[in-house]
C-alpha positions in Angstrom: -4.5 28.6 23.0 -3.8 26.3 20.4 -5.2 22.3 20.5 -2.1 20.0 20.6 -3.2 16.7 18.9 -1.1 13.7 19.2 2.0 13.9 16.9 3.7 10.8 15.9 7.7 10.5 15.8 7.8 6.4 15.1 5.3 4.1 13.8 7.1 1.6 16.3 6.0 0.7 19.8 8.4 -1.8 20.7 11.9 0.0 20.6 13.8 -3.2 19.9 12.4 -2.5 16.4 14.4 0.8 16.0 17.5 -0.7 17.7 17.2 -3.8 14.7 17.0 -1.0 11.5 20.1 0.9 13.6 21.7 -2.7 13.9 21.0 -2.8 10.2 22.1 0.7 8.8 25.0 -0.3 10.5 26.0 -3.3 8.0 25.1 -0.8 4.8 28.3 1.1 2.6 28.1 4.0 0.8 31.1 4.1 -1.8 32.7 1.5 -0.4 32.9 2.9 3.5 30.4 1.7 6.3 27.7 4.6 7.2 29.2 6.5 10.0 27.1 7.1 13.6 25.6 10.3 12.2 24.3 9.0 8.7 23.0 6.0 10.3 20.9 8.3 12.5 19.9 10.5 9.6 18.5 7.7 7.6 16.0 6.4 10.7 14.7 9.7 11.1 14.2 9.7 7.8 12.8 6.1 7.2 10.2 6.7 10.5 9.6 10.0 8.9 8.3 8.4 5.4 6.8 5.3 7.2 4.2 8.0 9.0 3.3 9.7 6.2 1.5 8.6 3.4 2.2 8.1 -0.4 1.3 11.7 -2.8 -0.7 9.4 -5.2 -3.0 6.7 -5.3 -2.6 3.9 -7.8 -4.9 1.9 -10.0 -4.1 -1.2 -12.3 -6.6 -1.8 -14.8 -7.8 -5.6 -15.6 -6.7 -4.9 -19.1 -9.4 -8.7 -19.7 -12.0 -6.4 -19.5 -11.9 -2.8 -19.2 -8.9 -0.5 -20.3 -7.3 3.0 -18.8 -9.0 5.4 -21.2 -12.5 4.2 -19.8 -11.3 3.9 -15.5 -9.3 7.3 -16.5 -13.0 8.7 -17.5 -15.0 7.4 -14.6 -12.5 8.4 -12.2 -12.4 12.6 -13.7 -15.9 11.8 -13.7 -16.0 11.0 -9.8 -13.6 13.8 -9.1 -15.8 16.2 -11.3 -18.7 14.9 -9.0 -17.3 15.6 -5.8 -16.2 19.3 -7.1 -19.9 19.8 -7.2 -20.7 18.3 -4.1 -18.3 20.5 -2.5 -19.1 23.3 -4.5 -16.1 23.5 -5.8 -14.6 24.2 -8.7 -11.0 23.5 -8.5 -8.1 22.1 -10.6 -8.6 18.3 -10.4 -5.4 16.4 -9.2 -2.9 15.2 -11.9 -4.0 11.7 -13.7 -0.7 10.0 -15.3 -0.7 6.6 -17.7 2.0 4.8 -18.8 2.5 4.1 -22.5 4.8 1.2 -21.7 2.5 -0.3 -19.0 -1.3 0.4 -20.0 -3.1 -1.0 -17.1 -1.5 1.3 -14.5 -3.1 4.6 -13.3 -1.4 6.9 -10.7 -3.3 9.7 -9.5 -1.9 12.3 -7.9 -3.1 15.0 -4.7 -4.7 17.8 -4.8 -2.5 21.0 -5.8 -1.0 22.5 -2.9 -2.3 25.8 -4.3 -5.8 24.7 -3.3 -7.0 25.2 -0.2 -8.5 22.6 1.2 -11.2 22.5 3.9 -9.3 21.1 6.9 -10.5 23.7 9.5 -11.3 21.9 12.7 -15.0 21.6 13.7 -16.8 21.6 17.1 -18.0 18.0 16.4 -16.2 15.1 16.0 -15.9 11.4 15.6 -12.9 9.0 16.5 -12.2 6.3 14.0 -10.0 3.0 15.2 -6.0 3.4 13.4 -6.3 1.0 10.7 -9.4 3.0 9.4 -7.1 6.7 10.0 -4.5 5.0 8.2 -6.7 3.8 5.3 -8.4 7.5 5.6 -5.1 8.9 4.8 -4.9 6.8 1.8 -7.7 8.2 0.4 -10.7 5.9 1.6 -14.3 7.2 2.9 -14.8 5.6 6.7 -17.3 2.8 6.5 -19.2 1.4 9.5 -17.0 -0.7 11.1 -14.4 2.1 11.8 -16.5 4.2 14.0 -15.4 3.8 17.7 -16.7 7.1 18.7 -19.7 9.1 18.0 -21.7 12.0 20.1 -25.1 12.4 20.4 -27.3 13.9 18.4 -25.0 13.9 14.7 -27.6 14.1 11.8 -27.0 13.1 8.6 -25.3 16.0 6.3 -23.4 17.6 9.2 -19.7 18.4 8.6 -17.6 17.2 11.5 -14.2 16.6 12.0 -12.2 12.9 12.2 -9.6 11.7 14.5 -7.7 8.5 14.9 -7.4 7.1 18.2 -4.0 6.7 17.7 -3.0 5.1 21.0 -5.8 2.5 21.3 -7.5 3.8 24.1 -10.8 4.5 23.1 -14.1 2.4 23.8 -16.1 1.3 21.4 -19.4 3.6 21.6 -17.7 6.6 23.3 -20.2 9.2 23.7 -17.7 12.3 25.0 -14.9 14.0 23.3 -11.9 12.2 23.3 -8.7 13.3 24.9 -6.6 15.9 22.5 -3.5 13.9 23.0 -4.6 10.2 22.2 -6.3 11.4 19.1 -4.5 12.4 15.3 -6.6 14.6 13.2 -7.3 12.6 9.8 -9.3 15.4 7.8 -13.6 16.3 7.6 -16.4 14.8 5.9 -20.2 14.6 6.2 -21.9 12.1 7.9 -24.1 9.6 6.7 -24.9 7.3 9.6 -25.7 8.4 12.6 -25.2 6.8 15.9 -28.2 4.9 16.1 -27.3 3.7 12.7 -24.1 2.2 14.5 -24.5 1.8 17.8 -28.1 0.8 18.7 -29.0 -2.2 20.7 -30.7 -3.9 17.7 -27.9 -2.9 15.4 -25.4 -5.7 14.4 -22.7 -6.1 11.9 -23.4 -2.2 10.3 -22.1 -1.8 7.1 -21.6 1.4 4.2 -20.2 4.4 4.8 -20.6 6.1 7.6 -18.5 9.3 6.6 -17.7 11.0 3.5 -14.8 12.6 3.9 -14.3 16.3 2.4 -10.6 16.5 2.4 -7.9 15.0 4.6 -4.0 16.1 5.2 -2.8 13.6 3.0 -4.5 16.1 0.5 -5.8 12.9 -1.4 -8.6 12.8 -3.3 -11.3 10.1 -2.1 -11.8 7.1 -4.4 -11.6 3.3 -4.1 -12.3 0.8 -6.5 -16.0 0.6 -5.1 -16.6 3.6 -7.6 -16.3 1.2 -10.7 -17.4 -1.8 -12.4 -16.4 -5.1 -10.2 -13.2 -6.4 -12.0 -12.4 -3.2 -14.0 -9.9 -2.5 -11.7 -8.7 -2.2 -8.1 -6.5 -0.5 -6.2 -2.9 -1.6 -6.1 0.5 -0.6 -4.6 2.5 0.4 -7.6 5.7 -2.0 -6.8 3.0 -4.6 -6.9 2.0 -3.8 -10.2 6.1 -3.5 -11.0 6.9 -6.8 -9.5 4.3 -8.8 -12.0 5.7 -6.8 -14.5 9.3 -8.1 -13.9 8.4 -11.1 -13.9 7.6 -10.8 -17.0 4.7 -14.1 -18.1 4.2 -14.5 -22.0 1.2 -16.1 -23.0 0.7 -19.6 -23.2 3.6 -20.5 -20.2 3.1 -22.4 -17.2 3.5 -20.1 -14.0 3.1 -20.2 -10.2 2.5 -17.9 -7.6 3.2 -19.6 -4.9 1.7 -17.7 -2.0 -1.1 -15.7 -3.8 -3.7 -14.6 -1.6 -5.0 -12.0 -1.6 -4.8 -12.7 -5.5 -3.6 -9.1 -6.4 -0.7 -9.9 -8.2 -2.1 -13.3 -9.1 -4.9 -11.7 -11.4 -2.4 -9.2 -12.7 0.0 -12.2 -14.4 -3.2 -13.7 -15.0 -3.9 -10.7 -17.4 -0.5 -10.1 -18.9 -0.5 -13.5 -19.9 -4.1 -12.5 -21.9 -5.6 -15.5 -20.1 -3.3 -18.2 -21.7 -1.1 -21.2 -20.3 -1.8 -22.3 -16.9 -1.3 -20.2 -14.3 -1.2 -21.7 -10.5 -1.7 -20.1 -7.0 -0.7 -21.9 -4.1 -2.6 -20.7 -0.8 -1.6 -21.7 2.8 -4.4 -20.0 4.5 -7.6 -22.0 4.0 -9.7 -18.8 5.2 -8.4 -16.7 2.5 -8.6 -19.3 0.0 -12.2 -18.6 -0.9 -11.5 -14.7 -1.0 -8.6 -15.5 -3.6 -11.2 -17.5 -6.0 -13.7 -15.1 -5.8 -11.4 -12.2 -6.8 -10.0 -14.5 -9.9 -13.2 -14.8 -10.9 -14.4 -11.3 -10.7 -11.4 -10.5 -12.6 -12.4 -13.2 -15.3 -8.8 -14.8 -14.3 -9.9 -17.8 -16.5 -6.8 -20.0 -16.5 -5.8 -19.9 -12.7 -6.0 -22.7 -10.6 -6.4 -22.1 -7.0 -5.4 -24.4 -4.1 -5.3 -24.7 -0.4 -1.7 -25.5 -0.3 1.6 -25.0 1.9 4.0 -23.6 -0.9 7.0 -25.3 1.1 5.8 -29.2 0.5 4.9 -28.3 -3.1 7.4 -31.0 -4.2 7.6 -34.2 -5.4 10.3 -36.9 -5.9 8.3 -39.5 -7.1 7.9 -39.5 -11.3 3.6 -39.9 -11.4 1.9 -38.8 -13.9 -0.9 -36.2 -12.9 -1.7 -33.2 -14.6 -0.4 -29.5 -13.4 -3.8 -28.3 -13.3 -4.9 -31.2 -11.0 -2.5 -29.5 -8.0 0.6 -29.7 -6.1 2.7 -31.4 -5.2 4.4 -31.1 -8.5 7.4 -32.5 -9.7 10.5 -30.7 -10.2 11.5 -28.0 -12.9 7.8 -27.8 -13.8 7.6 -23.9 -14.1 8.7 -21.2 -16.5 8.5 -18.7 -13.9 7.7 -18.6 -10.3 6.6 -15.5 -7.9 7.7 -15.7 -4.4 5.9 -13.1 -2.8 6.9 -14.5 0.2 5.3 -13.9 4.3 7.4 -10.9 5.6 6.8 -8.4 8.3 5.4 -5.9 5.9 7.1 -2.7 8.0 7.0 -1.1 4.2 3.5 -0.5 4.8 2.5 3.2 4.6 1.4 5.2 6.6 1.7 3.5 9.4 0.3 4.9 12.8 0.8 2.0 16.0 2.5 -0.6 14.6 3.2 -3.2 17.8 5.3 -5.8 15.9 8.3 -7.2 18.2 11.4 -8.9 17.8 10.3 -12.3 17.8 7.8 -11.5 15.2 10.0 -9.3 13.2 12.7 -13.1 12.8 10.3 -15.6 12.4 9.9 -14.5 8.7 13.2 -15.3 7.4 13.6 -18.9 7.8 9.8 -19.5 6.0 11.3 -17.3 2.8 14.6 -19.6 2.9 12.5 -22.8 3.1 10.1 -21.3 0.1 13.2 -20.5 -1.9 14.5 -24.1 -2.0 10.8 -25.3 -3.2 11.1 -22.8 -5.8 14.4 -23.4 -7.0 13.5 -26.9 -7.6 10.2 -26.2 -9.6 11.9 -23.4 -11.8 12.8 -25.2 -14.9 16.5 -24.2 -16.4 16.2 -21.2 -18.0 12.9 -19.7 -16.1 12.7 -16.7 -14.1 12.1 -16.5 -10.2 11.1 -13.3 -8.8 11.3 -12.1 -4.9 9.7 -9.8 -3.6 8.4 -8.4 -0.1 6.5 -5.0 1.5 9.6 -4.8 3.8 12.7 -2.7 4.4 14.6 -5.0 6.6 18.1 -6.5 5.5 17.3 -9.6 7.0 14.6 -10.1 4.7 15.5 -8.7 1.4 19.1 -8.5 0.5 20.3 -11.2 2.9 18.6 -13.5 1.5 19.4 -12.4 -1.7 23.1 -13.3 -0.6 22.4 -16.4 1.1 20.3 -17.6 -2.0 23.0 -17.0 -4.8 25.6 -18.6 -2.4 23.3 -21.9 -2.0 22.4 -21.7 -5.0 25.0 -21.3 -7.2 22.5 -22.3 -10.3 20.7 -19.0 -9.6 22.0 -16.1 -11.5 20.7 -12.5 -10.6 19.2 -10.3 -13.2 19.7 -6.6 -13.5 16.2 -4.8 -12.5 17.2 -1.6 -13.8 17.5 -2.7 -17.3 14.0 -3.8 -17.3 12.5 -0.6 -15.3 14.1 1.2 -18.1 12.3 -0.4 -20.9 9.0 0.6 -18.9 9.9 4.0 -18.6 10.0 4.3 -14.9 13.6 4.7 -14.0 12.6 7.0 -11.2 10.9 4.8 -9.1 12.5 2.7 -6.9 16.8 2.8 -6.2 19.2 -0.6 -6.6 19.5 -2.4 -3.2 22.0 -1.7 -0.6 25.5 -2.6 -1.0 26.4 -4.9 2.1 28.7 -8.0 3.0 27.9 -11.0 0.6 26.7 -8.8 -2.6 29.1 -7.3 -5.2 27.9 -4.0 -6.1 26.8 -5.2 -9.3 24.6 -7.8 -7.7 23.2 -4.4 -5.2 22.5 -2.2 -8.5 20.5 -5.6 -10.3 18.1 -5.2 -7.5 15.4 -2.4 -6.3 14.4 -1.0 -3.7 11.4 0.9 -2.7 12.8 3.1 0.3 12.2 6.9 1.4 13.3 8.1 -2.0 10.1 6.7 -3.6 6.5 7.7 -3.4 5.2 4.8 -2.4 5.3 2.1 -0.1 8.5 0.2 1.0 9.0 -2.6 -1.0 11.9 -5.3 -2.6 12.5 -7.1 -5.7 15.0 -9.3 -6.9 14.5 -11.6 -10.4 16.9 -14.9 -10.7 17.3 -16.6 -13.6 18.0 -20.4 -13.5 21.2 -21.4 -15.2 20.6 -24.0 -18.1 22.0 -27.6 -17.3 24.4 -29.3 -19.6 
């Protein structure tokens, strides 16, 4: 008899989230006319569908400061070369696209589905925790941390098969196979840390990897930006890369990025400004701070000036004279463009396995974006650009507040997206936003949104302009 593993229908365990998208279909036209009962159904089942599953590619941007795609495109056909012959292989190697009109981004697709991969299950196994299955799917190798279960008696170079524990049962250390319905096969690879390596007495804070995965379902290749030179380039969502790309910094202009950690996007302007003007990145979280200066620096982000810093008190009233580099608070219309990536509750995230957000959670978000817009309104100077942007699909937090901003802010003029997608070359990611109550559709088709039509994660963008003053 067939093993039944544990399938997954939602990503959501709180069902107040599902009743909040239905609530929020429910306020979207199509041609004019409100979805009906059955579309509004159909486009759940398809949004929890594409929320479980994981993206067909994975997606590099190169730190055009010092490296550039022809030399990342070679060491990564070189690693997939390498794991050929580890395998003993010698298949087609996935699809590697470049862009002409955006150099620094790399997708790389899966593996043909004309290959067979080996995803046969084995009689040994380990359980990995569901951020790790979820990161696994993506096309990461498991390191240390993400063991939960291992049996006796594993030795290095032995195949076995890997599992999430995708109801958050398991105990760390478990020792016996782990029930067939709390567990999601992820794919198999070979170990190379046993259990003693992870789990003895003496043994604390493990780190490396401790499998190397063969193939997985996603039918990824595995790769991570620990396979090149530190500050060559990383791994990045592609609307990511879009979104700095939108907002478009020229050399020698004064920008902020107002909450910046991880630093992601932050390096990215950094480099299509070639290191030139003053670029600042406002960070509330005083932990992550240090982990946003280290990754400047590793990607020789020169010109960026990092502070610990709530983005909503960044201005001042009072005409001092300070420097911009010396830190907020700054004074207004200081800025020729401003990113607002702001805090959202990221349910664009794929794949996503257990996510427990609730309710509460899910609103908090939207009055800290509102509060960052005003600050950002009055920094932009007349005539500069304001992107925002989130990892979210909700209404609430995307085109809402794109109505609610042009209607307080009647200085704020919206800026077609599609006419600058096109110039890239990459009209087929992404679709316009949805056309609701308080948007024109011409105001819906300037922004984009990265939904179940795209190959990626969920995402928004919307880029402002600020009217010039008489």
């Amino acid at each position: 008899m067939e093993k039944k593993y544990y399938e997954i229908n939602t990503p959501f365990k709180n069902d107040d989230i599902e009743k909040k998208l239905r609530e929020e279909f429910e306020k979207v036209k199509k041609d004019g006319t409100f979805l009906n009962v059955s579309e509004i159904e159909e486009n759940l089942m398809i949004l929890k569908k594409w929320l479980i599953s994981a993206p067909k590619n994975i997606v590099y941007r190169v730190n055009t400061i010092l490296s550039d795609s022809k030399q990342i495109t070679n060491c990564i056909e070189n690693e997939l070369h390498c794991q050929n012959k580890t395998k003993g292989h010698c298949r087609k190697l996935p699809t590697i696209k470049l862009f002409e009109k955006i150099p620094e981004l790399i997708v790389v697709n899966c593996w043909n589905d004309e290959i067979n991969l080996n995803l046969e299950i084995q009689s040994k196994e380990i359980i990995v925790d569901v951020k790790c299955g979820e990161a696994v799917i993506r096309g990461a190798d498991i390191f240390a941390p993400g063991v939960i279960g291992m049996p006796h008696g594993l030795n290095v170079g032995e195949t076995v098969s890997v599992f999430a524990d995708i109801v958050k049962d398991c105990k760390k250390g478990l020792v016996k196979k782990y029930a067939d319905e709390n567990k999601f096969f992820l794919g198999n690879g070979i170990i190379q840390l046993t259990r003693d390596d992870l789990f003895g007495h003496e043994i604390k804070n493990v780190s490396g990897i401790a499998v190397k995965l063969i193939d997985v379902v996603s039918r990824l290749p595995q790769l991570n930006d620990k396979n090149f030179e530190i500050g060559s380039c990383l791994l990045q969502n592609l609307p990511s890369i879009i979104c700095s790309r939108i907002l478009d910094p020229q050399p020698g202009e004064i920008v902020l990025d107002m909450c910046a950690a991880p630093g992601h996007k932050t390096t990215h302007i950094s480099a299509l400004m070639k290191n030139k003007g003053t670029l600042i990145a406002l960070e509330k979280n005083k932990n992550k701070l240090q982990g946003l200066k280290k990754h400047c620096e590793n990607f020789n982000a020169n010109q960026v000036h990092c502070f610990c810093f709530d983005s909503t008190k960044a201005l001042i009233n009072v005409d001092e004279k300070r420097q911009i580099s010396q830190g907020p608070p700054f004074l207004k219309e200081t800025f020729d463009r401003i990113l607002l990536d702001g805090p959202c509750s990221a349910l664009g995230q794929r794949p996503q396995f257990f996510n427990t957000i609730t309710i509460s959670q899910l609103n908090s978000h939207v009055f800290l974006q509102k509060n960052l817009f005003f600050t950002a309104v009055e920094l932009l100077k007349s005539g500069g650009t304001l992107v925002y942007s989130t990892c979210t699909i909700t209404l609430a937090e995307n085109e809402e507040i794109v109505a609610w901003a042009l209607k307080k802010f009647p200085i704020l003029k919206l800026q077609s997206i599609k006419n600058k997608i096109s110039q890239m070359n990459i009209l087929n990611y992404g679709t316009t936003g949805f056309n609701i109550d308080g948007l024109t559709i011409e105001e819906s088709d300037s922004l984009l949104r990265f939904g179940p039509e795209s190959d990626c994660i969920g995402f928004f963008i919307a880029c402002f302009t600020k009217k010039e003053t008489q």
